[in-house]
N, C-alpha and C positions, 0 to 999 in steps of 0.2 A: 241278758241271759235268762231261759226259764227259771222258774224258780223251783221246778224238781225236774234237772235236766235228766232223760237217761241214760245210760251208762252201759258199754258194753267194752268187757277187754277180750279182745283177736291176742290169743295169746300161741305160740307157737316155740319148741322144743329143739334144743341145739342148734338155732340158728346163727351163723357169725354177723358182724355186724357188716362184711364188706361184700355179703352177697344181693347187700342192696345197689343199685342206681346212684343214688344221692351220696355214697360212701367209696363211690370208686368204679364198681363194677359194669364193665363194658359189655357185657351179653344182655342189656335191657330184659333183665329178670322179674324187674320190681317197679313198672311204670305204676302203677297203684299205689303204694306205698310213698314211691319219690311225691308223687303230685300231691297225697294227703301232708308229706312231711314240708315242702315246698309252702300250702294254703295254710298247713297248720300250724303245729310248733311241732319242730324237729330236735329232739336231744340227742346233738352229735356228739357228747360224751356218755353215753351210756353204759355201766358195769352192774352185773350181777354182784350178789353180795354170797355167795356161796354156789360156786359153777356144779354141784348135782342135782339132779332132777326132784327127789322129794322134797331136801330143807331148800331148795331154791322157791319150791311153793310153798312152803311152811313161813317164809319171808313175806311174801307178796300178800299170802290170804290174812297175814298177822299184823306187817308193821315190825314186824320183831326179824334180832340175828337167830340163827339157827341154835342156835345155845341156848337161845332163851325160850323159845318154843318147845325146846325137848328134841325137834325132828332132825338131829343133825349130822343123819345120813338116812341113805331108803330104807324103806321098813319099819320104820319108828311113825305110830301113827297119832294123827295132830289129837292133844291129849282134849277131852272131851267138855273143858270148862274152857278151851281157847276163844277166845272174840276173832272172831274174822269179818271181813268186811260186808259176808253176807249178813251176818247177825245189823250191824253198825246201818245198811243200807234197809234193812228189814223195820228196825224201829224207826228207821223216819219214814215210812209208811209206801215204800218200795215193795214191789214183788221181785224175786231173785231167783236164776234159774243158774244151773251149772250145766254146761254139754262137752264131753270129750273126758281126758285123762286126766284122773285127782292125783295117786301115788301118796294119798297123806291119809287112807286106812291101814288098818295092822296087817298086810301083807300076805294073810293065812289065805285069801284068795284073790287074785288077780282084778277078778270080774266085779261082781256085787257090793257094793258096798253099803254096811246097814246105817242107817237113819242115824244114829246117834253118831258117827262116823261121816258125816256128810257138811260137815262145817256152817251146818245152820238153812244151810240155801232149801229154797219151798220148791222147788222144778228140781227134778234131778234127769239127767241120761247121759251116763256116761259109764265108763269102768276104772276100779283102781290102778289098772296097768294095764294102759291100751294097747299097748306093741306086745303084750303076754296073751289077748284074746282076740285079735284082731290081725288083719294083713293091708295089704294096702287096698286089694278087692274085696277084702271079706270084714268091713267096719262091724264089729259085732260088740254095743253096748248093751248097759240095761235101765231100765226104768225106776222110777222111785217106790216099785213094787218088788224091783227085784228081779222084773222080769226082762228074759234075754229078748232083745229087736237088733234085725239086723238091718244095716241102713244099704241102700244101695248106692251101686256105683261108687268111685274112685274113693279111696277115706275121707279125703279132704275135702272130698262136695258133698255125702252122705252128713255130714255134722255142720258145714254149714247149711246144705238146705235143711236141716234141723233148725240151726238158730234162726232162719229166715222165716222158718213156719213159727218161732216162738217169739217173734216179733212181730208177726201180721198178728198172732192172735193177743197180743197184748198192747195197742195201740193207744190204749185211752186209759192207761194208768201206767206211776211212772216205774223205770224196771229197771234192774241191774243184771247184766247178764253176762257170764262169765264162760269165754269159747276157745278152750283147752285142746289145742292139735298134737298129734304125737312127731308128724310132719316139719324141721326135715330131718329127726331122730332117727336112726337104723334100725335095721327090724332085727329084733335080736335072734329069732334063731336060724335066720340065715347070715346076718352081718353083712348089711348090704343095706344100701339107700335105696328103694322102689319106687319109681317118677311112678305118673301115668303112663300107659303104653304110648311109645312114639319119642316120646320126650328124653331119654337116655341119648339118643345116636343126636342128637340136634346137640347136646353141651358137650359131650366127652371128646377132650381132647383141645377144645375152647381157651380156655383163660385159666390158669394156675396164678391163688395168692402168692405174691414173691417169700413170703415165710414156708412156703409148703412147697413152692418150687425149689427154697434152696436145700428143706430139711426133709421131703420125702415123705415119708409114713404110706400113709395108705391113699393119699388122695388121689392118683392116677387111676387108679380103680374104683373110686366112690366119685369120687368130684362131676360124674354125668350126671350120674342117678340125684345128686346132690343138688345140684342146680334143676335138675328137671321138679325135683318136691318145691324147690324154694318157688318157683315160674308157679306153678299149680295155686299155692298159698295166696301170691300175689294176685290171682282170679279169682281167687274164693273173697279177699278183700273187697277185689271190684267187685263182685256180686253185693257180697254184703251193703256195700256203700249205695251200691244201684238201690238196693231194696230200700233201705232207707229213704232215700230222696222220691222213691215212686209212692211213697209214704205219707210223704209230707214229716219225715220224721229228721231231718238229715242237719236240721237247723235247733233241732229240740233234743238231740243226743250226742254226747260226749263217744269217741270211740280212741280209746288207748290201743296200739302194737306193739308189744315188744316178747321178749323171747326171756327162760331159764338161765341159760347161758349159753355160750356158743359151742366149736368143734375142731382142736386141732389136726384130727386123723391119726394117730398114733405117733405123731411127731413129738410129744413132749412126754409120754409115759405110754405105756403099752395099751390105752383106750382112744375116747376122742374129748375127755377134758380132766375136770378137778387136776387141776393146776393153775398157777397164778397169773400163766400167760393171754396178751389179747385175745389168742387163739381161743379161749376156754373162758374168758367172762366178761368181754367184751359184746352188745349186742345190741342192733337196732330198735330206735323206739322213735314210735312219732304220737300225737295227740290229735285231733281235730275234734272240730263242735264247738257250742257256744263255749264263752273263755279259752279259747285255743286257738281260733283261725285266725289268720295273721299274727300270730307268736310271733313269729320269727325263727329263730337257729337259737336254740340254747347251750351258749359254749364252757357255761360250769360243768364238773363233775358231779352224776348223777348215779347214784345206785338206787337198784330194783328198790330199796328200801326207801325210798325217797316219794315211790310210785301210790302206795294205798293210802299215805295222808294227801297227798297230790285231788287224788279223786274223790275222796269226802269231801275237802275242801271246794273243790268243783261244784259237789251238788250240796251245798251249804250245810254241811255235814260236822261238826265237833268234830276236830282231832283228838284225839283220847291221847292220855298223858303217857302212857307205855306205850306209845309208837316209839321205835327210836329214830324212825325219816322225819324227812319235813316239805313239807308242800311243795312245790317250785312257782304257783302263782305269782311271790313275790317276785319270783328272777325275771316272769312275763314284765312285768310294772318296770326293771331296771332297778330293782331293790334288792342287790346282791348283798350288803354285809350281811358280817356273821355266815354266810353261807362256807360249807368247810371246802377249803381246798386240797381235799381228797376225800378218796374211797377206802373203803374198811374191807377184805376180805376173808371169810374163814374157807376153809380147803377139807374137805372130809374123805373116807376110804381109800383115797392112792395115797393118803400121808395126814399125820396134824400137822395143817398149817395154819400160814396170817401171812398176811399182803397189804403191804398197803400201797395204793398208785396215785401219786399227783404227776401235776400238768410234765413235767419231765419225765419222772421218775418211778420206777417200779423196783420194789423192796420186798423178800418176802423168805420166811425162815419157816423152820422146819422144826417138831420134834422127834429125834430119833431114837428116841425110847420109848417111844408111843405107838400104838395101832389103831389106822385109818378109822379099821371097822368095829373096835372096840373103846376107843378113847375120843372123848367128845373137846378134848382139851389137855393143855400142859400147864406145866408152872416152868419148865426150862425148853427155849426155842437156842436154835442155833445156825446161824448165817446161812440162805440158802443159793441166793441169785441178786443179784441187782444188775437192772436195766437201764440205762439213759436215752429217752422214749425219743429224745430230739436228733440224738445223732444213731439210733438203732432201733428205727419202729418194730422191727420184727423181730427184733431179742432174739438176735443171733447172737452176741456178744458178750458171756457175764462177766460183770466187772468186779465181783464181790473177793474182799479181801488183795483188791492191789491198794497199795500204799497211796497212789495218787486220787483215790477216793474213798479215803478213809474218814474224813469230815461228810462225807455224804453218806455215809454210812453211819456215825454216829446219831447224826442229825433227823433220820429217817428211824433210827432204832428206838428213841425219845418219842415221836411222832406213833411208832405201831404201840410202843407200850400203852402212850394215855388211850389211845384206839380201845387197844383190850380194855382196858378200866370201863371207856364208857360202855364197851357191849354188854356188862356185867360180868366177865370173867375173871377169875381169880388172880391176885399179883403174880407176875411172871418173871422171870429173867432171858435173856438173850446173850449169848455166847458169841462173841464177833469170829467170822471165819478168819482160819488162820492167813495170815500177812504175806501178799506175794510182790515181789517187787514191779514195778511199771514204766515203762519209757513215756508214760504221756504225761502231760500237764499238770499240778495240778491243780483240782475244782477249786473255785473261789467260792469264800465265805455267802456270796450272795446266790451263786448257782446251788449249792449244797442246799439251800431253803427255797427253790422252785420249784 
């Protein structure tokens, strides 16, 4: 491995994780993605640690849950003494660039975002809230002046042939570069997924996930344009990759993809997430570059939080002690203890919630004394949903509060509290849903702890 690999994350906006190749998906969307996840290391358990769009990057740029960053719904900007890993890649003697959508300045405008607002990184081109100043023809970011450039062509090619011109001109020092799409997020004021032209009539009508075939929402009307952003994404990768190896860089740069979180279509609440289902924070991710190729499939559970010590680690970097992830290198090596088997999720603006999901099992309560957009936490949660992921991957079915998994519900209630403790959150209690009766089995003491 070099000894100051570069580092670039392809970072992309409500994507789900089964609109990849490698994950299921039959419309070959993601032939890019599948062959870097296939040569590289592929983390086929993948979760967000908070499915909206600003504390979901307030996570990723931190190391930190959304509580503890402060940023723990949109709007709230990354407070100005934060360490992100622009700072952490900057002292080991990295150049750092940021291109595409932040969402983690103070909100008073869309576009610009000032210097001290900018999480450290030396290169800027992008805007606070790219679907607020921008279309899918009209990429309109700004520079580390401030000043408005508009890029041309499709959004998606307009920012990567940005990062490709900010990797030809930084070849011979090592660079951390961090390329933020709003792609394949909806454009908010039409509410609508914008492919490239052509692209819409080629998917719609295609392939429906069986959770959205059975539960509906909006995906018969987005799901073209949805797949057509995702195909797009997937060529921006292969360019990216291209350009590297035309580089001579392709063996000397680490390149992370994964996504904020994913998109149910208004199947689970009246948007397309924050909620605690697959649908909403579930999401692809693969790694390639030196320490990454031939990985393999990594089948622990992995949250976004897991990802920023991941890649210091990579380029021999100190993990700082206020991360609360932890690398996955060892789990390349086959040195899984101690690694936790599960995910920690907090839930912000459609509700306060918590979530917790292991290899079975998804558990996740509510407070209903609380407000989304106003309360960053509770001290009283109250039974909201539980899933059993083996016999109901699409959580069509909750089983919360029947009697015949009632030890599975205790069991998981135990598991989300230490959860809270460790994220720093205040002691809480949990109100079990009330008791309904069940014809089925019930769980065994040893299923109830899977």
């Amino acid at each position: 491995m070099p000894d100051h690999p570069n580092v670039i994350v392809f970072f992309t906006d409500q994507q789900r994780h089964d609109s990849t190749g490698i994950h299921g998906n039959p419309l070959d969307l993601t032939p890019n993605f599948d062959r870097m996840a296939t040569a590289g290391t592929h983390v086929l358990h993948s979760f967000t640690c908070q499915p909206v769009c600003g504390p979901a990057r307030s996570c990723l740029q931190t190391g930190q849950y959304a509580t503890q960053t402060g940023c723990w719904r949109n709007g709230i900007p990354l407070r100005p003494d934060a360490r992100t890993l622009a700072h952490y890649f900057n002292e080991a003697g990295y150049r750092t660039g940021y291109i595409g959508k932040w969402h983690l300045a103070d909100g008073k405008s869309p576009g610009p975002v000032r210097k001290e607002q900018r999480g450290g990184y030396d290169y800027w081109l992008g805007a606070n809230a790219l679907e607020h100043t921008s279309d899918a023809y009209n990429a309109t970011v700004y520079d580390g002046e401030g000043r408005e450039v508009k890029l041309p062509g499709y959004r998606v090619d307009g920012l990567t042939d940005a990062a490709i011109r900010y990797i030809d001109s930084h070849q011979r020092e090592p660079f951390f570069l961090f390329l933020s799409f709003l792609e394949p997020h909806h454009q908010n004021h039409v509410d609508d997924y914008p492919p490239p032209d052509g692209y819409r009539d080629r998917y719609t009508g295609r392939w429906t996930p069986p959770d959205l075939a059975a539960l509906g929402g909006s995906s018969q009307q987005h799901l073209g344009g949805y797949w057509g952003m995702v195909k797009r994404l997937d060529e921006a990768l292969g360019r990216l990759l291209d350009a590297l190896k035309s580089l001579s860089l392709d063996q000397k740069t680490i390149v992370l993809f994964t996504s904020d979180h994913a998109c149910h279509f208004k199947t689970r609440n009246a948007e397309y997430k924050r909620s605690c289902h697959e649908s909403s924070i579930r999401v692809p991710t693969a790694i390639c570059g030196p320490g990454f190729d031939g990985g393999g499939r990594i089948r622990q559970l992995v949250s976004l939080l897991d990802l920023p010590p991941t890649l210091l680690d990579a380029a021999g970097i100190a993990v700082p002690p206020q991360m609360q992830g932890r690398s996955i290198l060892p789990l390349l090596r086959g040195q899984s203890a101690g690694w936790p088997d599960d995910v920690y999720v907090q839930i912000s603006e459609a509700q306060v919630g918590r979530a917790i999901r292991t290899s079975r099992w998804k558990y996740c309560v509510d407070a209903p004394d609380k407000h989304g957009g106003k309360d960053p936490a509770s001290d009283h949660y109250v039974e909201q949903y539980l899933y059993d992921l083996q016999h109901d991957p699409h959580e069509l079915n909750n089983l919360i509060g029947l009697q015949s998994h009632r030890r599975v519900a205790e069991v998981l209630r135990a598991r989300l509290l230490k959860r809270l403790a460790e994220a720093g959150e205040g002691p809480a209690t949990i109100e079990p849903a009330p008791s309904r009766p069940s014809g089925q089995r019930q769980v065994t003491e040893e299923e109830a702890h899977s």
